[in-house]
C-alpha positions, 0 to 999 in steps of 0.5 A, a space after each residue: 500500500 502507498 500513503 500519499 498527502 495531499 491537503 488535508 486529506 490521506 490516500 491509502 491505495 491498494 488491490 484486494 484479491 479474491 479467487 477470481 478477482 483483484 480489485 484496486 482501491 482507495 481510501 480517502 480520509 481527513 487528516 484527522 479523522 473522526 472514528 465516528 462518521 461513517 465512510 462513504 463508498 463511491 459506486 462508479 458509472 458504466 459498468 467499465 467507468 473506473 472510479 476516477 470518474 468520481 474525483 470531484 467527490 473525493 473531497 468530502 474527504 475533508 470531513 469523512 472517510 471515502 472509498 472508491 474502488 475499480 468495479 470489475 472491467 474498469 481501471 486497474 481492476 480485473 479485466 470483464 474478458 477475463 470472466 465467462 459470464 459476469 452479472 450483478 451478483 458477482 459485483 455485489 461479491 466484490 463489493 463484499 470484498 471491498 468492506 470486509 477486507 477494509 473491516 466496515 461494518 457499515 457505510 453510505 453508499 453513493 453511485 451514479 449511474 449504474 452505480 446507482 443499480 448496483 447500489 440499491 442492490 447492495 442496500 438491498 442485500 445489507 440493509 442492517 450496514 447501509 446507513 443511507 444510499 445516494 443515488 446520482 443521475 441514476 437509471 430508472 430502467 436499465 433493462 430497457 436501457 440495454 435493449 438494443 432496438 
């Protein structure tokens, strides 16, 4: 891991790596941070949007721990070609991932995009962690979304 300052805010970065998947991550927090707030994690658009499409976010930082992380396909994570199949669940999986390697028990989630599905997803599956979801620009219907007419 790499400790970079810039401001007042620390970035931790690193992979997490799991069976089928190395996932890149960073934490963003305040210089000095209050162990009582909640991190907040940023959910990136696309799927195939790295999380420094979500930049401009970090700076809540100045105030409260946030996360960003690579979904599968995008940045520095593992490539989407490298898996037969892909769906929502095994980005809830990874997500899982995420929080248990970084030991959260609970969050606020932030997605944009289609962030923004797999976040109510994630809300969805762990109600009793998820402290508020924020949905950003988010998609009403993605199944119609993806047909193709």
């Amino acid at each position: 891991m790499k400790n970079e300052s810039l401001n007042s805010i620390e970035r931790t970065q690193g992979f997490i790596g799991s069976e089928n998947c190395k996932t890149y991550y960073e934490v963003h927090t305040p210089r000095h941070p209050n162990s009582e707030l909640t991190p907040i994690i940023l959910l990136a658009g696309g799927p195939g949007l790295s999380c420094k499409t979500l930049t401009p976010l970090l700076n809540v930082a100045e105030t409260r721990p946030v996360i960003a992380y690579d979904q599968i396909g995008s940045g520095k994570s593992t490539r989407s070609e490298q898996f037969t199949s892909l769906d929502i669940k095994d980005f809830i999986k990874q997500f899982n991932n995420v929080v248990t390697e970084l030991n959260l028990s609970r969050f606020h989630i932030l997605g944009h995009s289609w962030g923004t599905i797999l976040g109510v997803n994630i809300a969805l599956q762990y109600p009793e962690n998820t402290r508020s979801l924020i949905l950003h620009s988010g998609i009403a219907d993605w199944k119609k979304c993806l047909k193709l007419d």
